[in-house]
Residue frames as a rotation matrix with the C-alpha (Angstrom) as fourth column:
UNK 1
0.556 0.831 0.000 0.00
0.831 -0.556 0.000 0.00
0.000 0.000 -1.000 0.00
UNK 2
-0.026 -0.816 -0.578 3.21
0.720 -0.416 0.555 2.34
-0.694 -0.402 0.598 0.07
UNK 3
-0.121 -0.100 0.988 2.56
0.864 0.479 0.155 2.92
-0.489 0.872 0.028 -3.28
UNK 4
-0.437 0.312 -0.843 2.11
-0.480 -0.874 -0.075 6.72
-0.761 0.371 0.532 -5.08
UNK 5
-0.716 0.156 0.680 -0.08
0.620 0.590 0.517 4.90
-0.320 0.792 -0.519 -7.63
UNK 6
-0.706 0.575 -0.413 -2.75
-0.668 -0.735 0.119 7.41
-0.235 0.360 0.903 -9.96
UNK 7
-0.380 0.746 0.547 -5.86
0.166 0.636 -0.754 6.10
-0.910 -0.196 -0.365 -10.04
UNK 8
0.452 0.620 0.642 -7.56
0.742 0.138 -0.656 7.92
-0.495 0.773 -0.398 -12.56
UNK 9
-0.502 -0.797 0.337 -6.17
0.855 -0.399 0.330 9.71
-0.129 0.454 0.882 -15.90
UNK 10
0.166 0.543 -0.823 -7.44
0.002 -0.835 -0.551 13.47
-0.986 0.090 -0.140 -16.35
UNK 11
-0.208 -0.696 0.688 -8.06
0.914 0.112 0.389 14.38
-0.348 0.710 0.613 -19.22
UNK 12
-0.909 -0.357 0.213 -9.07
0.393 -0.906 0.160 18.00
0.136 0.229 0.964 -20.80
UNK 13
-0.318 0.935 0.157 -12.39
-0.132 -0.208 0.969 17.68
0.939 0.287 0.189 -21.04
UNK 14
0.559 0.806 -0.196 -13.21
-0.233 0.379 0.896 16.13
0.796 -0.455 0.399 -17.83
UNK 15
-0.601 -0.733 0.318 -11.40
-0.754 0.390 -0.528 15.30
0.263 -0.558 -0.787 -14.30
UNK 16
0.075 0.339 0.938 -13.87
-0.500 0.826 -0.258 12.26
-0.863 -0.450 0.232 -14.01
UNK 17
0.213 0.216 -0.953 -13.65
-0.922 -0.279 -0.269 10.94
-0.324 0.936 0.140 -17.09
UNK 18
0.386 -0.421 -0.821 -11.73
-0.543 0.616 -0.571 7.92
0.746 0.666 0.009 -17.78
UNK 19
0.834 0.511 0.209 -11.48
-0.542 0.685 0.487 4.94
0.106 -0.519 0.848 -15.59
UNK 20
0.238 -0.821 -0.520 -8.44
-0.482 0.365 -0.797 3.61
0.844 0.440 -0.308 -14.59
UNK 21
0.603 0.188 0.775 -8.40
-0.753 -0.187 0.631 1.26
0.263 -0.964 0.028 -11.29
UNK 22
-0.641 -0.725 0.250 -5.60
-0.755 0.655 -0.037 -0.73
-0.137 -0.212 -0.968 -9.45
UNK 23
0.011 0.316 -0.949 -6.07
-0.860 0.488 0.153 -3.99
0.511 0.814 0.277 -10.92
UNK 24
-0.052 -0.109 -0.993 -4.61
0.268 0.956 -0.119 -5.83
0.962 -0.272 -0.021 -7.90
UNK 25
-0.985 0.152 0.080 -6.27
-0.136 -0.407 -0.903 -3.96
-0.105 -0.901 0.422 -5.21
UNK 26
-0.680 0.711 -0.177 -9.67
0.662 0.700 0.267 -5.30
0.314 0.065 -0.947 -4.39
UNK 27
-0.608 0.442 0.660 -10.89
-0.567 -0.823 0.028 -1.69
0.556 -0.357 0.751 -2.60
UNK 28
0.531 0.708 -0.465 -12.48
0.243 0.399 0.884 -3.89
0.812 -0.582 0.040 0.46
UNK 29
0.088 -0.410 -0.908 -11.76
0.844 0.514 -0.151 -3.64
0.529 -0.753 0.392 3.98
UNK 30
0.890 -0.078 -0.449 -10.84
0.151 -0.879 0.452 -0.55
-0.430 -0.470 -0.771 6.54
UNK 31
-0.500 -0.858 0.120 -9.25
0.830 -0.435 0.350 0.99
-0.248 0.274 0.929 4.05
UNK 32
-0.157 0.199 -0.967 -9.77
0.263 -0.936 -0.235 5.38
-0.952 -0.292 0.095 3.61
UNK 33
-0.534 -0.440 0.722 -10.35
0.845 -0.250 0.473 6.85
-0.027 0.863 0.505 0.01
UNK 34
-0.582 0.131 -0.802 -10.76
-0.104 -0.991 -0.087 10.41
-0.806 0.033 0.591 -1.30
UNK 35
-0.396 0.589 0.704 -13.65
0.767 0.634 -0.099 10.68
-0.505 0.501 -0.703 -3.64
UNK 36
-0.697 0.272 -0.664 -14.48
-0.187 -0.962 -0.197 12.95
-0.692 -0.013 0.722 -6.30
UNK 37
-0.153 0.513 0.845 -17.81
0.980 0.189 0.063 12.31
-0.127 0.837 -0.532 -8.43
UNK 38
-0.973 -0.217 -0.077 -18.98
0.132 -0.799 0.587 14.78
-0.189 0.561 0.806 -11.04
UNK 39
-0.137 0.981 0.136 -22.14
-0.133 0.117 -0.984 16.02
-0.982 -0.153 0.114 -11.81
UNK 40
0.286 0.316 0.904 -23.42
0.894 0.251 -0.371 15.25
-0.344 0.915 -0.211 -15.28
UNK 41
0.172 -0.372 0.912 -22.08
0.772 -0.525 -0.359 17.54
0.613 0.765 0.197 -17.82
UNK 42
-0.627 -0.716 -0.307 -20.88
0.666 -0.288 -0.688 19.45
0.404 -0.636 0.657 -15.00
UNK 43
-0.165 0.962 -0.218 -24.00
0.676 0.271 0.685 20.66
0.718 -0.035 -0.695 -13.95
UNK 44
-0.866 -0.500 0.005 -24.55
-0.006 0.001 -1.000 22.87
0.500 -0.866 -0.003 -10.98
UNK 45
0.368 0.830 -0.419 -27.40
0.282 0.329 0.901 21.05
0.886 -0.450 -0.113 -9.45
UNK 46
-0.107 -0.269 -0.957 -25.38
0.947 0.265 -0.181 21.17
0.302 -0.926 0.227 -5.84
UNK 47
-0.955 0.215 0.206 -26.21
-0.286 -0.855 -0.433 24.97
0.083 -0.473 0.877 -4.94
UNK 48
-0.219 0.976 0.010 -29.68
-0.584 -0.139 0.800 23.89
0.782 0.169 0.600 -4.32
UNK 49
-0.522 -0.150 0.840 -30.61
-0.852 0.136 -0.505 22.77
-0.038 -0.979 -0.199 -0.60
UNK 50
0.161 0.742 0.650 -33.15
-0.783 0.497 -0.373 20.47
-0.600 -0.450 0.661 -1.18
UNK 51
0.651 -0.201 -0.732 -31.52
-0.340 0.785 -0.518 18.61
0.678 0.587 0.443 -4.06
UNK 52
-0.365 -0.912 0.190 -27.97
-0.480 0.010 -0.877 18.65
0.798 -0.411 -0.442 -1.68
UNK 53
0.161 0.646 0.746 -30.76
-0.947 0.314 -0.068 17.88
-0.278 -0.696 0.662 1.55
UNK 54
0.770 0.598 0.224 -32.15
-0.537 0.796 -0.279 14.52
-0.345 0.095 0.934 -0.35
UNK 55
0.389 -0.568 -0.725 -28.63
-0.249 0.693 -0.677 13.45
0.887 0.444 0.128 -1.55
UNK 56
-0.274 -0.556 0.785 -27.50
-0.822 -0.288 -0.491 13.50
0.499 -0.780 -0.378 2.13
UNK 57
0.182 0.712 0.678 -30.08
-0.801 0.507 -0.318 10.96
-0.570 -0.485 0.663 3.04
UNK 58
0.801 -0.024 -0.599 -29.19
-0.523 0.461 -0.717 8.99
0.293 0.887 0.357 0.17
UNK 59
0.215 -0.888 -0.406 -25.61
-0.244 0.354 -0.903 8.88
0.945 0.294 -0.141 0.89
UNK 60
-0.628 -0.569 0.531 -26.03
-0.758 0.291 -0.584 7.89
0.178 -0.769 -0.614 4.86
UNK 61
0.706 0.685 0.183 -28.64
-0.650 0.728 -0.216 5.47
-0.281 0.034 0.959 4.33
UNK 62
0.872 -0.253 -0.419 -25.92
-0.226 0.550 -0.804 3.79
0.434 0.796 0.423 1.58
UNK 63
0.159 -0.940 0.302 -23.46
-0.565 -0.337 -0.753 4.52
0.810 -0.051 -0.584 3.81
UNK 64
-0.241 0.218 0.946 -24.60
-0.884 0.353 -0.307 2.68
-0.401 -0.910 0.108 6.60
UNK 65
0.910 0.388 0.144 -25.95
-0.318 0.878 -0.358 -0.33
-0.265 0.281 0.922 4.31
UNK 66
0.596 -0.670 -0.443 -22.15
-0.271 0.352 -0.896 -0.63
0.756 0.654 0.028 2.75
UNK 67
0.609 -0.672 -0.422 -20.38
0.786 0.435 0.440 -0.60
-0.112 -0.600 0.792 6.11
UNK 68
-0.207 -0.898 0.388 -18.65
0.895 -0.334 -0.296 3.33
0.396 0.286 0.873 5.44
UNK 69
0.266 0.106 -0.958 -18.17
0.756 -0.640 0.139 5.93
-0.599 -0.761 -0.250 7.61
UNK 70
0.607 -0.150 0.781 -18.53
0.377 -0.810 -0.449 9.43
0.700 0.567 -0.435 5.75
UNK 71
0.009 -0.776 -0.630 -15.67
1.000 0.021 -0.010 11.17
0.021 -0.630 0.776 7.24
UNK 72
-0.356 0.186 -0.916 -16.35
-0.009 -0.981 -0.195 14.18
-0.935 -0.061 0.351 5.06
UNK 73
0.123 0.432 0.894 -18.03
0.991 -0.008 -0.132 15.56
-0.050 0.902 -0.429 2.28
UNK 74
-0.399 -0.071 -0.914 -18.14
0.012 -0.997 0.072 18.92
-0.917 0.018 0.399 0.93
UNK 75
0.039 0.459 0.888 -20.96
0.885 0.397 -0.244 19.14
-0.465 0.795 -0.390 -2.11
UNK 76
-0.580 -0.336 -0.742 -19.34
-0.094 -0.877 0.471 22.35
-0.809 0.343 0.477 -4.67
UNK 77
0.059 0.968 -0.242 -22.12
-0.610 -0.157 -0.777 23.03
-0.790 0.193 0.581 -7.46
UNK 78
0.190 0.169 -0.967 -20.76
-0.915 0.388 -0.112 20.55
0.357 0.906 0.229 -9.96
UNK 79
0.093 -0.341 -0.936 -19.15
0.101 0.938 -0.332 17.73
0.990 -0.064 0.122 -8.06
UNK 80
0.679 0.318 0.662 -18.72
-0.671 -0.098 0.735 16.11
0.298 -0.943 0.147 -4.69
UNK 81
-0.155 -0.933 -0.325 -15.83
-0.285 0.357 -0.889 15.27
0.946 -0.045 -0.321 -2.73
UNK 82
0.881 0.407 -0.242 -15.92
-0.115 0.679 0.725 12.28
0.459 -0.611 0.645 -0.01
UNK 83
-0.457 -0.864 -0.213 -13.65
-0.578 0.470 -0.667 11.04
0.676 -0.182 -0.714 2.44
UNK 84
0.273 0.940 0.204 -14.60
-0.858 0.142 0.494 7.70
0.435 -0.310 0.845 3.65
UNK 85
-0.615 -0.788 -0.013 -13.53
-0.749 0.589 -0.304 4.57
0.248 -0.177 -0.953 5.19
UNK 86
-0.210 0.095 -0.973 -14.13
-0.223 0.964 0.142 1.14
0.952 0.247 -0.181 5.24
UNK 87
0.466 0.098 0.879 -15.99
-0.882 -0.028 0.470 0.12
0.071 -0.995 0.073 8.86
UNK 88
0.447 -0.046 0.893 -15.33
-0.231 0.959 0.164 -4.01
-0.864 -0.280 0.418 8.13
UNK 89
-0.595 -0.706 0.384 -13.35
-0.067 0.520 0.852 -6.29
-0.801 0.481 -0.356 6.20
UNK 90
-0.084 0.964 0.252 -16.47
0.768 0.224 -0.601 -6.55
-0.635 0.143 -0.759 4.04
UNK 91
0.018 0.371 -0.929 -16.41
0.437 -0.838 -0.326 -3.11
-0.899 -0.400 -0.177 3.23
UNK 92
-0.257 -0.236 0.937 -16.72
0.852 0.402 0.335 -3.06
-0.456 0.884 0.098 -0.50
UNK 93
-0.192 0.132 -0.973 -16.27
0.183 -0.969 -0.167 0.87
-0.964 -0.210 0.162 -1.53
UNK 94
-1.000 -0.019 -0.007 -16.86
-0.009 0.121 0.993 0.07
-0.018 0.992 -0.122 -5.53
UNK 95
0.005 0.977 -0.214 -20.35
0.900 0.089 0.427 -1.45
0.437 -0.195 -0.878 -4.47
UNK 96
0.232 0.763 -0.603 -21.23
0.750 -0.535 -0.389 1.71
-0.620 -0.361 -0.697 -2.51
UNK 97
-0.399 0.202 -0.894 -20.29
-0.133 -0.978 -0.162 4.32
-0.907 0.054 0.417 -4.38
UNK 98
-0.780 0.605 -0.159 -22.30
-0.167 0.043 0.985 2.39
0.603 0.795 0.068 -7.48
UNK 99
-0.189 0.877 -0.443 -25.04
0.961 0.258 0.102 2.05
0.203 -0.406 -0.891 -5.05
UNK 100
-0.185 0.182 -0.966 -24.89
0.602 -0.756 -0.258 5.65
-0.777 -0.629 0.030 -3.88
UNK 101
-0.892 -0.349 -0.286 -25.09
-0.061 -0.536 0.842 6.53
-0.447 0.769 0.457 -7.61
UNK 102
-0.802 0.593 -0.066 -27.36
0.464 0.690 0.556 4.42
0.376 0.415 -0.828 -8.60
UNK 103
-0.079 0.879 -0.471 -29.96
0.930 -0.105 -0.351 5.32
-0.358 -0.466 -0.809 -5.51
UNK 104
-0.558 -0.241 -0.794 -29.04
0.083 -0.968 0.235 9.27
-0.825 0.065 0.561 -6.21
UNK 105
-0.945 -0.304 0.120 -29.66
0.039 0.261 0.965 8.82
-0.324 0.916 -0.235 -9.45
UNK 106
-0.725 0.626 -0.289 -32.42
0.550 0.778 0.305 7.38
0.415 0.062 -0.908 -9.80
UNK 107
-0.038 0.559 -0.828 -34.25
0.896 -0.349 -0.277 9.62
-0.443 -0.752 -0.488 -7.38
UNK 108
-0.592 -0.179 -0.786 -32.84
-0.066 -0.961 0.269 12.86
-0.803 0.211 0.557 -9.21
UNK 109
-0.947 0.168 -0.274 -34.43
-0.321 -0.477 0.818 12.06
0.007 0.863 0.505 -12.05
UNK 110
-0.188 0.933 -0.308 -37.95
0.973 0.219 0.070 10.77
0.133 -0.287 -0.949 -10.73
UNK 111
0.298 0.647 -0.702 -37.91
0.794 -0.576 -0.194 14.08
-0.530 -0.500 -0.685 -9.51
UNK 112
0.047 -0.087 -0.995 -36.15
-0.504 -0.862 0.051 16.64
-0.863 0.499 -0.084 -12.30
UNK 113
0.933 0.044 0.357 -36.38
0.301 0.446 -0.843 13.90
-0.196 0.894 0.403 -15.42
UNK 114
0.824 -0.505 -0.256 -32.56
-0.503 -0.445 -0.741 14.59
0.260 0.740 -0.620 -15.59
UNK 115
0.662 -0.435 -0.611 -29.53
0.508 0.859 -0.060 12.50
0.551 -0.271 0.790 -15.36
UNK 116
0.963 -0.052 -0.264 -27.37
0.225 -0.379 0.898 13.25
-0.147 -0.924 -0.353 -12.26
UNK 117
0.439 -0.887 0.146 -23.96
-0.238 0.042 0.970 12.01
-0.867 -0.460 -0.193 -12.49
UNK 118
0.337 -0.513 -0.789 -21.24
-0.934 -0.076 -0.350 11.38
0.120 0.855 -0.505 -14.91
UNK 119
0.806 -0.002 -0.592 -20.32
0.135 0.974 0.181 7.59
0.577 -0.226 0.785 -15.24
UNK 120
0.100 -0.817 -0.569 -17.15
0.711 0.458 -0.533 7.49
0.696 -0.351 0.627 -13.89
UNK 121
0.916 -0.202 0.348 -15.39
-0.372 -0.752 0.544 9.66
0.152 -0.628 -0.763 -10.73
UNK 122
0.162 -0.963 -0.215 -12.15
-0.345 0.148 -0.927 9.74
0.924 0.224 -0.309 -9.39
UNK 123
0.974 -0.053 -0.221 -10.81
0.225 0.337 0.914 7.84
0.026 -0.940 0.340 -6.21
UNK 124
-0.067 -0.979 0.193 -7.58
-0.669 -0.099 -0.737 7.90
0.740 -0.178 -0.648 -4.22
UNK 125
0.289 -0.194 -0.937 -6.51
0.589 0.808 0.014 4.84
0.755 -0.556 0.348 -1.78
UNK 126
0.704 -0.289 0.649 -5.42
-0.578 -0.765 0.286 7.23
0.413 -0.576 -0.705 1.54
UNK 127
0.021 -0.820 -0.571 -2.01
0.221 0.561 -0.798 5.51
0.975 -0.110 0.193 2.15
UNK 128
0.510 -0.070 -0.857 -1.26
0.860 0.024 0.510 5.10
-0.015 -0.997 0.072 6.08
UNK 129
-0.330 -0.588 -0.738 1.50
0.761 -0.628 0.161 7.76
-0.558 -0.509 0.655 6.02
UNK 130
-0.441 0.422 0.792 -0.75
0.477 -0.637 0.605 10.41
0.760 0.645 0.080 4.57
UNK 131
-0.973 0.092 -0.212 -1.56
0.083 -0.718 -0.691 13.48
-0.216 -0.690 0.691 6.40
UNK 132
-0.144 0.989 -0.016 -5.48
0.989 0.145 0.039 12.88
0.041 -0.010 -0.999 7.15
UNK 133
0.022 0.344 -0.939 -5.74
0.714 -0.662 -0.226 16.15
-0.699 -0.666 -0.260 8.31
UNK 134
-0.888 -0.354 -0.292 -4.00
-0.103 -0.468 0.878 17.67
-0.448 0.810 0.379 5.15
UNK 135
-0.974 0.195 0.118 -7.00
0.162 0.229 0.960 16.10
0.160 0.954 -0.254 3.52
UNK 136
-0.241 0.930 -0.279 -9.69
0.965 0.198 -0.173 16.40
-0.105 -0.311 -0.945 5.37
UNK 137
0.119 0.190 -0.975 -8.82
0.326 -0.934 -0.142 20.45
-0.938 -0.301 -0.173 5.31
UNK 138
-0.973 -0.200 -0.117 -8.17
-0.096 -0.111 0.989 20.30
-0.211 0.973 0.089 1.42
UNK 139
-0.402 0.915 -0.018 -12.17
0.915 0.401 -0.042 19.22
-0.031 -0.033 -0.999 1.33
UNK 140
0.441 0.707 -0.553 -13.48
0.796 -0.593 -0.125 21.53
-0.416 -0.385 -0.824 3.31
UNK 141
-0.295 -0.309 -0.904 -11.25
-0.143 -0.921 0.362 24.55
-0.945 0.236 0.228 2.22
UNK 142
-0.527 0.306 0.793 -12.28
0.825 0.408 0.391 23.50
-0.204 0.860 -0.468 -1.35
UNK 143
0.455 0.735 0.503 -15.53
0.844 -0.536 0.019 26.42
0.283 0.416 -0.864 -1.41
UNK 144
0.599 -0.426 -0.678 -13.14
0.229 -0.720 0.655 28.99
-0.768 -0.547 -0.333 0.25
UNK 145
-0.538 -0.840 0.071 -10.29
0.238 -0.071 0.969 28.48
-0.808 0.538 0.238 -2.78
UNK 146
-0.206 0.809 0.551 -13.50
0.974 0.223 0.037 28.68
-0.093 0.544 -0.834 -5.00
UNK 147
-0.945 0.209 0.251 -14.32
-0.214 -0.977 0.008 32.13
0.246 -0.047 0.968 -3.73
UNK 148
-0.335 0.937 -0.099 -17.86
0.343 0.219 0.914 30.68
0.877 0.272 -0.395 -2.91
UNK 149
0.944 0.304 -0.131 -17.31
0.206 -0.228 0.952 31.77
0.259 -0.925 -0.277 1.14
UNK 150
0.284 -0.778 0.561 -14.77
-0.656 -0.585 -0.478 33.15
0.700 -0.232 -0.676 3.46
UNK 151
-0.462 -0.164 0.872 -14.80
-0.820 0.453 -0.350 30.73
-0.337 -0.877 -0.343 6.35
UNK 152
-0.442 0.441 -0.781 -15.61
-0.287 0.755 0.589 26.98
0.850 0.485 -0.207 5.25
UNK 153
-0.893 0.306 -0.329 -17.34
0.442 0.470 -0.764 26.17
-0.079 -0.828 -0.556 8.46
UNK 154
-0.328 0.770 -0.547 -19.91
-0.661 -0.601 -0.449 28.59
-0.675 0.214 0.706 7.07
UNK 155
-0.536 0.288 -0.794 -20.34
-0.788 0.166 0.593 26.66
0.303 0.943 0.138 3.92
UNK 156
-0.160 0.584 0.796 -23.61
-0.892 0.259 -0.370 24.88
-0.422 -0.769 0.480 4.12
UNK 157
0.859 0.062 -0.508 -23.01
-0.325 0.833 -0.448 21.69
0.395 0.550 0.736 1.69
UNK 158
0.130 -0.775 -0.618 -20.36
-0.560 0.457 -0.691 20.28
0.818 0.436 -0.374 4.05
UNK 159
0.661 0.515 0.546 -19.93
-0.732 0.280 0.621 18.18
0.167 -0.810 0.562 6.72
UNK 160
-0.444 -0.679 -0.584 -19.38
-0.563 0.719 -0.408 15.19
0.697 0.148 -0.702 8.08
UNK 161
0.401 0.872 -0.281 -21.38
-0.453 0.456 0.766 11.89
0.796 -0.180 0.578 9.56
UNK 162
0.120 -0.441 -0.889 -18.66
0.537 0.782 -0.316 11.42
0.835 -0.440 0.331 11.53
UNK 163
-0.566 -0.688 -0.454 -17.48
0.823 -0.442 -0.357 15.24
0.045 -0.576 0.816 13.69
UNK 164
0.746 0.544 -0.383 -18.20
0.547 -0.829 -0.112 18.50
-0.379 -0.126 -0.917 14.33
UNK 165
0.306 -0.783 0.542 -16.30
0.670 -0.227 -0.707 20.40
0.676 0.579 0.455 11.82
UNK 166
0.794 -0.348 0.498 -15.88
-0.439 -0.895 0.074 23.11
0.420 -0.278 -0.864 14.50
UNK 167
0.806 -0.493 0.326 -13.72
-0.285 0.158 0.945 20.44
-0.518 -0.855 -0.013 16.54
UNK 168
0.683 -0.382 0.622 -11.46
0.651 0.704 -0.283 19.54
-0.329 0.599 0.730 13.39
């Protein structure tokens, strides 16, 4: 797991775009990853509370059926960026975030007849000697570097199912 290994390849058009996953890494177990899905054609569905509301529910319902503690999230008006972790050996973080797509999905367009997400997103494996904190404040500081707010503890599309961001 030492590894600097790139998951996925950017490419101009798109930073979810193209699929590229460790072939001999199985992504089960209490292991951490950094998650970024896109919205369809980059969309900005995610400035809207009640769409951002009903995906919340979505994603701790799924989160709780897969076994994965949301660590953080932080939903910016095109895409959403996770940090999550494996509770059990079991923990099978492909299957949830195609379940968390899927249910999302599915729901978004029962209720705006439009398609949510882009197929693919990007992941990252959080090696042990990575600076959690580094990431967890790259997340959240995310709508601040944006210009979208001054103080990311203001911003109301972030969080976490795990803390109080004030105590982080």
């Amino acid at each position: 797991m030492g590894k600097n290994i790139k998951i996925i390849q950017k490419t101009k058009d798109s930073k979810c775009s193209k699929r590229v996953r460790l072939k001999s890494f199985e992504y089960k177990g209490f292991y951490q990853y950094y998650i970024t899905i896109c919205a369809f054609q980059k969309n900005r569905y995610f400035t809207d509370s009640n769409i951002v509301n009903n995906l919340l529910k979505i994603l701790k319902n799924t989160a709780c059926q897969c076994q994965f503690s949301v660590l953080v999230y932080c939903f910016m008006p095109d895409h959403l960026h996770l940090l999550i972790e494996g509770k059990d050996e079991s923990s099978d973080m492909l299957a949830f975030i195609k379940l968390f797509k899927q249910y999302s999905g599915y729901q978004f367009k029962k209720d705006t007849g439009k398609k949510l997400w882009q197929e693919n997103y990007y992941e990252h494996v959080v090696r042990k000697d990575e600076d959690m904190k580094g990431i967890i404040n790259y997340i959240l500081e995310n709508p601040v570097r944006k210009g979208l707010i001054e103080d990311y503890i203001k911003y109301p599309y972030s969080g976490s199912f795990m803390f109080d961001l004030k105590e982080l």
